[in-house]
Backbone as CSV, one residue per row, in Angstrom:
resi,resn,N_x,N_y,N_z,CA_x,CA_y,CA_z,C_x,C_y,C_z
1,UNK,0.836,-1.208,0.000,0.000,0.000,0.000,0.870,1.257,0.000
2,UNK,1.822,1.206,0.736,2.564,2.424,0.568,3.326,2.624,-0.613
3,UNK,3.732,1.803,-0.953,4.411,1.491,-2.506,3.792,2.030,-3.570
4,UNK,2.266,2.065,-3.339,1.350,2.421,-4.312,1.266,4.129,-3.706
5,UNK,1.259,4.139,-2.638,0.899,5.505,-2.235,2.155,6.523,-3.085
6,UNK,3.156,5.778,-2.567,4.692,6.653,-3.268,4.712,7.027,-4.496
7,UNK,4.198,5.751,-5.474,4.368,5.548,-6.499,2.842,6.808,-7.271
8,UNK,2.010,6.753,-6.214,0.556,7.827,-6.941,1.292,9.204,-6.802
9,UNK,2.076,9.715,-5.709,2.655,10.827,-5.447,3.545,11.574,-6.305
10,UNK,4.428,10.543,-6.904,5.471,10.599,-7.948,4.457,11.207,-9.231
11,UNK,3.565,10.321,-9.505,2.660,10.815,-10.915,2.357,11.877,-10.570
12,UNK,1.453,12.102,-9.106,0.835,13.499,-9.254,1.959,14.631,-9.272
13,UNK,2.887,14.527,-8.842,3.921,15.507,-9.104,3.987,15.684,-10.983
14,UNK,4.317,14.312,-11.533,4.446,14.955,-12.888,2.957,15.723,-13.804
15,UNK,1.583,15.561,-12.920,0.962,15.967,-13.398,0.842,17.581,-13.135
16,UNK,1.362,17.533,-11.530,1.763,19.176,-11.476,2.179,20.030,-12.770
17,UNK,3.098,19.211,-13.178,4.519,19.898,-14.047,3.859,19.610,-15.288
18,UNK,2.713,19.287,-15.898,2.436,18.961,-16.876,1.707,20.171,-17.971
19,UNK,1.171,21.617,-17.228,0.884,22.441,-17.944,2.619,23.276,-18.504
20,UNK,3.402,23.184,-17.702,5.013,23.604,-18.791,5.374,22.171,-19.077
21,UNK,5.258,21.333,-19.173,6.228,20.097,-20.035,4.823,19.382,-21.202
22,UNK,3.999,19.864,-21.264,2.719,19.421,-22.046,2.863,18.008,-21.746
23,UNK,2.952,17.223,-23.075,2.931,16.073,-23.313,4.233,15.003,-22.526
24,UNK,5.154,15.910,-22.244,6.717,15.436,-22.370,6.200,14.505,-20.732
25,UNK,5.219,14.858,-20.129,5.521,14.715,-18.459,5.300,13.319,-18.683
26,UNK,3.608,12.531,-19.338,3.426,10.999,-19.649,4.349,10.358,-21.087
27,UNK,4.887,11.489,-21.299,5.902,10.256,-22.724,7.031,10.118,-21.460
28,UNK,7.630,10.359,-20.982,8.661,10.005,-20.495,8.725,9.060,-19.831
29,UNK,7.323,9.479,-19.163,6.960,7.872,-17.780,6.772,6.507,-18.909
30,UNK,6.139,6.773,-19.881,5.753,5.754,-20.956,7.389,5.145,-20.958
31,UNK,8.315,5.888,-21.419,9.612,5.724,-22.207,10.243,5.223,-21.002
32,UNK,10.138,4.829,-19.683,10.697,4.566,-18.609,10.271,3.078,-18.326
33,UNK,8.764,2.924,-18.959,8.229,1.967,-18.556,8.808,0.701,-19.895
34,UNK,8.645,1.705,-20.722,9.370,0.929,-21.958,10.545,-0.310,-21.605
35,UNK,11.820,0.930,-21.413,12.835,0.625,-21.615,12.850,-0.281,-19.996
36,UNK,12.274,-0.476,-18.581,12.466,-1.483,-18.133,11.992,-3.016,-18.455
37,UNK,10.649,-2.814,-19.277,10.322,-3.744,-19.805,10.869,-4.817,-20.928
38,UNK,11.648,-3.602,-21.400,12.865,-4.329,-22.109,13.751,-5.376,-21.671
39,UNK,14.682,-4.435,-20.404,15.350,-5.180,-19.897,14.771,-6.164,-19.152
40,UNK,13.530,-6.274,-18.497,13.100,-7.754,-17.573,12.558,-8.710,-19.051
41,UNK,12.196,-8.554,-19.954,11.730,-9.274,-21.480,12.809,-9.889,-21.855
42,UNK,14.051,-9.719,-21.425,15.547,-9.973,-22.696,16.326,-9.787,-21.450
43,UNK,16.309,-9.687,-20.347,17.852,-9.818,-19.919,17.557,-10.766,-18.503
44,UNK,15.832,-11.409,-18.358,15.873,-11.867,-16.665,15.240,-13.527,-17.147
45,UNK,16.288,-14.175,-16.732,15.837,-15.837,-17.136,14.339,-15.707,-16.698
46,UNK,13.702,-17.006,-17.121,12.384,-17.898,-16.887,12.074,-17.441,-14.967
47,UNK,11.076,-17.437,-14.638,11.090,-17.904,-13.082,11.298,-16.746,-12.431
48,UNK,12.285,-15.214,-13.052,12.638,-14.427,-12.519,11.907,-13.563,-13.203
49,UNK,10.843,-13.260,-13.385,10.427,-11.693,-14.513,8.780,-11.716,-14.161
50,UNK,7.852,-12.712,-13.169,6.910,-12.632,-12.928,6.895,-11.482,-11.293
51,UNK,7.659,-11.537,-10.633,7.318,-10.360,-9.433,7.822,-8.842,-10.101
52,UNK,8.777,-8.726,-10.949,9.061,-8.044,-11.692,7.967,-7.028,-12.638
53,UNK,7.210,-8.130,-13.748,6.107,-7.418,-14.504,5.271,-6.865,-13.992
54,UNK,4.707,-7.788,-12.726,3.843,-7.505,-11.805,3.503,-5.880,-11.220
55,UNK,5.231,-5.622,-10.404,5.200,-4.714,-10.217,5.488,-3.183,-11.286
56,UNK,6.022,-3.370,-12.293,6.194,-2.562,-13.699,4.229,-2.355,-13.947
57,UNK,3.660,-3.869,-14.401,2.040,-3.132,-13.830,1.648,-2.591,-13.329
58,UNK,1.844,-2.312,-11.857,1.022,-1.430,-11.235,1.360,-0.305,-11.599
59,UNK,2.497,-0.279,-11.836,2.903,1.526,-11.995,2.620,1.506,-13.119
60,UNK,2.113,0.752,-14.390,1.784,1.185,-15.587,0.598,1.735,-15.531
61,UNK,-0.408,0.684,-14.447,-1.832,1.095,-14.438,-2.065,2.442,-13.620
62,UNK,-1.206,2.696,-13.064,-1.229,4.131,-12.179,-1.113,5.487,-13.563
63,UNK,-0.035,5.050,-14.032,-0.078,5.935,-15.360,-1.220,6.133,-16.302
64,UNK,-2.216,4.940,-16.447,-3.094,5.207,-17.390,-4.607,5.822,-15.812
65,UNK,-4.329,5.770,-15.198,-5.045,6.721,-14.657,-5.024,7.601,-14.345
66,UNK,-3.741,8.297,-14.201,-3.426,9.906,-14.402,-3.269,10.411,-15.725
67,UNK,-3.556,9.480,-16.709,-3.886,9.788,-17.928,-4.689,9.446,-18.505
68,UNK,-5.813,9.476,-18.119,-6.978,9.592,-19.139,-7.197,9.851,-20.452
69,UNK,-7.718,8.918,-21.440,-8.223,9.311,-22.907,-6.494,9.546,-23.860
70,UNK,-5.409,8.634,-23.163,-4.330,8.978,-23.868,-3.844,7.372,-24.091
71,UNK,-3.504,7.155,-25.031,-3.692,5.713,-25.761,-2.365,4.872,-25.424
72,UNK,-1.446,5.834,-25.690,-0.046,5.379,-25.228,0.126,4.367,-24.162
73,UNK,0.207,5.245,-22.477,-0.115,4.826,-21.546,-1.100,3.050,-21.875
74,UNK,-1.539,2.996,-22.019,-3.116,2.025,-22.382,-1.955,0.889,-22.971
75,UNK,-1.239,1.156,-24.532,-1.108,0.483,-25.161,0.647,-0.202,-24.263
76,UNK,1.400,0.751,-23.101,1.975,0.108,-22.560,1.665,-1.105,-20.771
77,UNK,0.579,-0.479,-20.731,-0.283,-1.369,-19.750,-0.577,-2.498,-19.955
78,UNK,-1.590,-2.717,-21.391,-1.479,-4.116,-22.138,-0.343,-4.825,-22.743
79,UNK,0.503,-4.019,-22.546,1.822,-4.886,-23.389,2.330,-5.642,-22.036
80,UNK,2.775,-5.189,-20.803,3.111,-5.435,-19.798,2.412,-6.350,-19.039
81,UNK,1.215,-6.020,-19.159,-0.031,-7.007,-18.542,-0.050,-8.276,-19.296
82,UNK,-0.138,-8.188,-20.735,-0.097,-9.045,-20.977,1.399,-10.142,-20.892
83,UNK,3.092,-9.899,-21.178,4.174,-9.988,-20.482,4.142,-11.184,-19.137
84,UNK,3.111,-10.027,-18.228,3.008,-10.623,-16.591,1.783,-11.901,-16.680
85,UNK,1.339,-11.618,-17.682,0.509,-13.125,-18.152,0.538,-14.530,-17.666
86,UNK,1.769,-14.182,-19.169,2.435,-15.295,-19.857,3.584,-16.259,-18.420
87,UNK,3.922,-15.284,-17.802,4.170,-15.692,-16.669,3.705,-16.159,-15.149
88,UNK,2.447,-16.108,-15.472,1.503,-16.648,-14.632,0.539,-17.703,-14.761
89,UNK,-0.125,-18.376,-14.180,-0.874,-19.648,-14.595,-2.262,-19.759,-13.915
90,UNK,-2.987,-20.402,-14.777,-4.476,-20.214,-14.044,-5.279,-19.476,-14.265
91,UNK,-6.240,-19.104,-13.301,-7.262,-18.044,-13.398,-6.421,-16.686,-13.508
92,UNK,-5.164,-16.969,-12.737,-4.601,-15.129,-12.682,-3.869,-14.898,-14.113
93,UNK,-3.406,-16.270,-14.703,-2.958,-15.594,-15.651,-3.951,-14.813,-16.840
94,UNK,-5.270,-15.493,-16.821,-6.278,-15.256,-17.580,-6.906,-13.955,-17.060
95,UNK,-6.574,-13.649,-15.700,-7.406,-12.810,-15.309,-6.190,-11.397,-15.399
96,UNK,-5.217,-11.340,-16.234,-4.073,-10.396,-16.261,-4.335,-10.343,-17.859
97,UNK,-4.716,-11.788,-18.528,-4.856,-11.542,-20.284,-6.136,-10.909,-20.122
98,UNK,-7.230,-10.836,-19.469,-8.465,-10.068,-20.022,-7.881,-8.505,-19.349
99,UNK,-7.414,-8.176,-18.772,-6.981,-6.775,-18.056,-6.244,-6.368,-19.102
100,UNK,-5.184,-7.053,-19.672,-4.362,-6.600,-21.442,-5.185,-6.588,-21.896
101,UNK,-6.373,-7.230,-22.303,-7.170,-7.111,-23.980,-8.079,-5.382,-23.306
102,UNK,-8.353,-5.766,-22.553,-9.336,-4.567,-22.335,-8.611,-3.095,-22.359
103,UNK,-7.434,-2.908,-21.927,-6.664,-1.910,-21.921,-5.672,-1.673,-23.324
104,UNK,-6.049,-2.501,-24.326,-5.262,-2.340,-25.540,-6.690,-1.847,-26.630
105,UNK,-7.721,-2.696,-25.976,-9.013,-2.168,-26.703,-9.074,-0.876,-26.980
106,UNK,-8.811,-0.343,-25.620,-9.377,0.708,-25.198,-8.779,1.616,-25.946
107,UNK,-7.398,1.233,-25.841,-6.151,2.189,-26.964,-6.369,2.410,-28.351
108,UNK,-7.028,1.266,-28.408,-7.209,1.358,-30.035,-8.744,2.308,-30.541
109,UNK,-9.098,1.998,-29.695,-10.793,3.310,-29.704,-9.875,4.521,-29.460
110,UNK,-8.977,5.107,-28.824,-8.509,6.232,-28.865,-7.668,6.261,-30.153
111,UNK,-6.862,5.620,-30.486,-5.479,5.788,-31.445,-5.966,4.092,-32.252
112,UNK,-6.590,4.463,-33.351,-6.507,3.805,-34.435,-5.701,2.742,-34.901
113,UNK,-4.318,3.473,-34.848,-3.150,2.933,-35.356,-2.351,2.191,-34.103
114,UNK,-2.955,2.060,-33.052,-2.661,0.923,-32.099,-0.993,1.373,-31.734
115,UNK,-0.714,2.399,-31.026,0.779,2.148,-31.172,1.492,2.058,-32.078
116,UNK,1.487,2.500,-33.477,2.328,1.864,-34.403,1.671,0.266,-34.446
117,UNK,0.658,-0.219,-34.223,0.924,-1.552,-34.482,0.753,-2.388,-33.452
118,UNK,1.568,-1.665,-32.184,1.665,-2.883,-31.123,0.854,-3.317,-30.773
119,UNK,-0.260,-2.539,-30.175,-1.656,-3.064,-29.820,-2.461,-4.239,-30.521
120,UNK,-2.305,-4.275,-31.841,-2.989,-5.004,-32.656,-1.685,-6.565,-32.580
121,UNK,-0.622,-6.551,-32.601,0.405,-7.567,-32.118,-0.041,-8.181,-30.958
122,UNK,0.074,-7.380,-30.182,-0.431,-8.151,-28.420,-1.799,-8.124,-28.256
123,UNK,-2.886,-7.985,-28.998,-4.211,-8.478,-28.971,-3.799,-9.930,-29.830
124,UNK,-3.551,-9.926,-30.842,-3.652,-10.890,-31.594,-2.986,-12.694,-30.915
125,UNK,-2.324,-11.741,-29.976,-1.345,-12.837,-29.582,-1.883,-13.261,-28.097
126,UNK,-2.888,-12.325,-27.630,-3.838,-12.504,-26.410,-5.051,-13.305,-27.233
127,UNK,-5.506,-13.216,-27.895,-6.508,-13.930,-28.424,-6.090,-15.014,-29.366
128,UNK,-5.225,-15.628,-29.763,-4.594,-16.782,-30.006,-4.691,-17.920,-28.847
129,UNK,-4.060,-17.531,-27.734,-3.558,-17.958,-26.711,-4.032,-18.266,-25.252
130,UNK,-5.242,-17.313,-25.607,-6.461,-17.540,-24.396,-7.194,-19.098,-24.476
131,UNK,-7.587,-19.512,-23.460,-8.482,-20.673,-23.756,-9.822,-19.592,-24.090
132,UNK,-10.705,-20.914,-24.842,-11.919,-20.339,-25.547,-12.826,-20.360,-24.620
133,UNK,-14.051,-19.762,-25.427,-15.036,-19.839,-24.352,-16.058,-20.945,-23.894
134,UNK,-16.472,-21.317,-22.891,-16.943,-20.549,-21.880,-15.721,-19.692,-20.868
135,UNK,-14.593,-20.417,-20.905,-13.798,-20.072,-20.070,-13.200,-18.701,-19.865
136,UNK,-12.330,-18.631,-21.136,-11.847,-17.395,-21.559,-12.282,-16.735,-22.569
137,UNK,-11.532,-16.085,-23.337,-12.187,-15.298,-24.805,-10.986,-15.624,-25.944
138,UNK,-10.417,-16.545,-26.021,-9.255,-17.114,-27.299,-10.500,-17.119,-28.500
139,UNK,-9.782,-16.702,-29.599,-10.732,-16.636,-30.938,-9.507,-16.753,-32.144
140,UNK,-9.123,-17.615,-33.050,-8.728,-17.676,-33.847,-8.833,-16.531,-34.737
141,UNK,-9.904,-16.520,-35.143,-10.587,-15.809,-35.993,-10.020,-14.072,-35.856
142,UNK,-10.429,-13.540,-34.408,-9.914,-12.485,-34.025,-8.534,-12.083,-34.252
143,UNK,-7.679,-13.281,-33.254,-6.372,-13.304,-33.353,-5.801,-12.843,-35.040
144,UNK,-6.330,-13.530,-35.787,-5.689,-13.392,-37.075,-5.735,-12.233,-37.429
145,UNK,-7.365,-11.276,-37.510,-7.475,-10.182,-37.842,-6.743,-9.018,-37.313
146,UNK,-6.370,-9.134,-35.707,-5.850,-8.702,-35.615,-4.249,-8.838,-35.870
147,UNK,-3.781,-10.081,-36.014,-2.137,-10.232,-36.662,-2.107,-8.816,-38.238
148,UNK,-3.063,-9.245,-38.149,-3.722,-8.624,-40.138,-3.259,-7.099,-40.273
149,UNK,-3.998,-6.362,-39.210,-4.246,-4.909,-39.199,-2.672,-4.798,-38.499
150,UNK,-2.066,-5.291,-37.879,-0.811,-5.002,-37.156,0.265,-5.199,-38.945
151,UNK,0.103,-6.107,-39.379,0.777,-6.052,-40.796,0.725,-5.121,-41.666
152,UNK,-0.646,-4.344,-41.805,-0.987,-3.514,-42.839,-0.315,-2.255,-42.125
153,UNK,-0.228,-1.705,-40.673,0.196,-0.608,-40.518,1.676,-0.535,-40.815
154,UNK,2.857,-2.223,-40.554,3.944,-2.091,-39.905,4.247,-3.323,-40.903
155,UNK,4.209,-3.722,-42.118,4.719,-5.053,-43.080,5.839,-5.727,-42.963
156,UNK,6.725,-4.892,-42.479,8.077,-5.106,-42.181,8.149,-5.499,-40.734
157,UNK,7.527,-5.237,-39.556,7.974,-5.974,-38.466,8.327,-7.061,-37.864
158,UNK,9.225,-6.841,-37.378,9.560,-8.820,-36.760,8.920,-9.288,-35.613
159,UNK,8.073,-8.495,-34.607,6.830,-8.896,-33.835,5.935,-9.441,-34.780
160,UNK,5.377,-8.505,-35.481,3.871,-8.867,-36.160,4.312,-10.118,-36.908
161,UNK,5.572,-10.157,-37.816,5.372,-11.044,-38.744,5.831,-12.560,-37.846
162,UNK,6.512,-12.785,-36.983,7.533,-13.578,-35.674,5.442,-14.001,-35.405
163,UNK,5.120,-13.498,-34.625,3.783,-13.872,-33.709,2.435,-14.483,-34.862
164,UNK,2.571,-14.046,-36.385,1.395,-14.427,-37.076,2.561,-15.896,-37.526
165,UNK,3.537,-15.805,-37.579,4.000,-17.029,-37.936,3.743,-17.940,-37.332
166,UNK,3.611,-18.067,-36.214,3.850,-18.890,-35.162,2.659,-19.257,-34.926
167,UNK,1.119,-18.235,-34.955,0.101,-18.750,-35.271,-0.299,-19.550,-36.581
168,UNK,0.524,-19.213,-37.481,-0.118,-20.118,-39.112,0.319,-21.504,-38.579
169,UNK,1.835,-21.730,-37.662,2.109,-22.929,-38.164,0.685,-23.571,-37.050
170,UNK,0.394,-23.014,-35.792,-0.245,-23.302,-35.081,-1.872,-24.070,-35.803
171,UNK,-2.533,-23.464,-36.767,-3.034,-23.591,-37.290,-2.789,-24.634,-38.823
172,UNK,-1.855,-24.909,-38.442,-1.150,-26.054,-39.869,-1.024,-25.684,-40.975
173,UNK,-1.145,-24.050,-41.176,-0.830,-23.527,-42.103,0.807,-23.609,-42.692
174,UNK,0.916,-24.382,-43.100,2.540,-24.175,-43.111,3.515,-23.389,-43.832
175,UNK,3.049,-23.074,-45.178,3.612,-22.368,-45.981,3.092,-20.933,-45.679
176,UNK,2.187,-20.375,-45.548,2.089,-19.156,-44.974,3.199,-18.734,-43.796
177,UNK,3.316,-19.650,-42.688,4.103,-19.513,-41.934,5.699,-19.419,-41.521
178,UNK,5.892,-20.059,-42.788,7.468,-20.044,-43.685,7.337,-18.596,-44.188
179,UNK,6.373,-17.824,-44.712,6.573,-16.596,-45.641,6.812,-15.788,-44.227
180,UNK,6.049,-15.616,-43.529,6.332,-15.059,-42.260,7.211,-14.918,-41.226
181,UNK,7.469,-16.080,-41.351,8.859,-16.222,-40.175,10.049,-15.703,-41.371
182,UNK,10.007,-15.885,-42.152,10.940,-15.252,-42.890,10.947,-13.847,-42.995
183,UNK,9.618,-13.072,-43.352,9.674,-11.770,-43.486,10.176,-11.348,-42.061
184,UNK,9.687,-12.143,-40.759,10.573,-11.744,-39.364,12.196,-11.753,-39.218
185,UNK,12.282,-12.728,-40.050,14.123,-13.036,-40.232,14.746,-11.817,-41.104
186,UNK,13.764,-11.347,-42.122,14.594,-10.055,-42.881,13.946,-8.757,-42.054
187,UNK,12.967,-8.566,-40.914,12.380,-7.273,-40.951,13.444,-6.291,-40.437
188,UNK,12.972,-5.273,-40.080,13.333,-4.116,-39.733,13.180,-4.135,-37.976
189,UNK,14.302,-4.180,-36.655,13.895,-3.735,-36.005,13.623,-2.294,-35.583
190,UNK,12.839,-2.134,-34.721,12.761,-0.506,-33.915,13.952,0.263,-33.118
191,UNK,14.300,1.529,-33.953,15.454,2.224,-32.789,14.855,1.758,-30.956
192,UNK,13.910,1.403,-30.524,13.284,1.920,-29.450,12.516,0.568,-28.747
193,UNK,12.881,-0.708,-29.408,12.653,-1.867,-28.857,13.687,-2.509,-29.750
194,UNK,15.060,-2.498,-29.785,16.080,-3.057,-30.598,16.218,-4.586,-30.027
195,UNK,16.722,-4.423,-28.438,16.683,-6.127,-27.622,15.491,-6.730,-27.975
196,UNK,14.355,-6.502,-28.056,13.185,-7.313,-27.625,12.820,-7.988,-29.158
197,UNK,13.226,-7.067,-30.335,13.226,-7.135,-31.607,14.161,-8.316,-32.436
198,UNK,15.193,-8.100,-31.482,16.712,-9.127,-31.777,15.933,-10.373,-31.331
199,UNK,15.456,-10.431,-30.222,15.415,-11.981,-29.353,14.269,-12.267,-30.324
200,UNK,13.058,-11.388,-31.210,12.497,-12.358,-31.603,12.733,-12.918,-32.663
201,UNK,13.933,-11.793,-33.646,14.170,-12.252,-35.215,15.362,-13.537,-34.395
202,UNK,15.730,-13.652,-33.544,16.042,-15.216,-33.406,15.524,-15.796,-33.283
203,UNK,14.487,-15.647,-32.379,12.986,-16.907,-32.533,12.854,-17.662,-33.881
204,UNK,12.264,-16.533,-35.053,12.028,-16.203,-36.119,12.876,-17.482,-37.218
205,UNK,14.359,-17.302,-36.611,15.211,-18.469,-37.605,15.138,-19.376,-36.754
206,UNK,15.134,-19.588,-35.683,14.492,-21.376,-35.177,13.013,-21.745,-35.732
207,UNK,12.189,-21.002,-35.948,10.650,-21.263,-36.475,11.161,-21.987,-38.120
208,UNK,11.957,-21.183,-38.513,11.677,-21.137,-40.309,12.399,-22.489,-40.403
209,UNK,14.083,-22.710,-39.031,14.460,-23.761,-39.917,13.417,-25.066,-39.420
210,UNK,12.674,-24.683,-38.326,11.970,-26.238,-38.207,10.253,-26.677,-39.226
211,UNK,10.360,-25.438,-39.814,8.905,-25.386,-40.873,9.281,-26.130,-42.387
């Protein structure tokens, strides 16, 4: 509780400072949240990165509530949430993937273009991966569309194209999934997720040579 208290204090200070720094006060917290997420994604073995995300969540979700109606924030909440997932099991992990889908939704009703993309990546890959319903909300169908719209903004990425690969082969698509993991093996990473980009265009050539 106090952790949270510290951590609300810190924001409201940058919201103080936010009529002279405009925008700069939540890109920065965004760009903070980023770049640790990086490093616990790519630099903290298996076993070690679930108390970690956990806590990178809360302070993400603190951010999208001192920021209201701003998509960013949103679209790094679901990236993280979803992250702290994948590392969890059970009802909580499901109950951390519907907290990502809903907070990437939400991003995308504000900002169209999902992040550049990301949003529509980590939905697609939340709805792949969910059990179906009654339980959860996994939808093939979804998943794809959204792999789809993450391609059309960003063709070249090695997320989008790395994560729809991995669903085609999932789906026994196989030769689709060869075109993909390949376009991940040649894409383009981001100045601004370079580690997280690297670890997957290696994924990317273990997928292609076992397809």
């Amino acid at each position: 509780m106090l952790r949270r208290q510290l951590i609300g204090a810190a924001l409201g200070v940058g919201l103080l400072l936010a009529p002279f720094t405009g925008a700069l006060a939540w890109e920065s917290e965004v760009e903070a949240l980023k770049q640790r997420w990086e490093q616990i994604a790519t630099q903290r073995a298996e076993g070690q990165r679930r108390a970690a995300l956990q806590s990178l969540a809360e302070e993400a979700e603190l951010l999208v509530e001192a920021n209201p109606g701003i998509a960013q924030p949103l679209v790094w909440y679901g990236i993280i949430e979803a992250s702290h997932a994948r590392e969890r099991s059970g009802l909580g992990a499901l109950g951390s993937a519907r907290s990502a889908r809903d907070a990437l939704e939400r991003a995308i009703e504000i900002d169209p273009q999902g992040g550049n993309g990301s949003a529509y990546v980590t939905l697609g890959a939340l709805y792949d991966r969910a059990p179906g319903r009654p339980i959860g909300f996994g939808n093939s169908s979804t998943a794809e569309r959204m792999f789809q719209q993450a391609l059309q903004i960003r063709p070249d990425g090695i997320d989008a194209n790395f994560y729809y690969a991995t669903f085609l082969e999932d789906e026994g698509r196989r030769e689709e999934a060869r075109e993909h993991a390949q376009r991940a093996v040649d894409g383009t990473a981001r100045e601004d997720r370079q580690a997280s980009d690297e670890a997957l265009r290696q994924q990317a050539r273990s997928l292609l040579s076992r397809l």
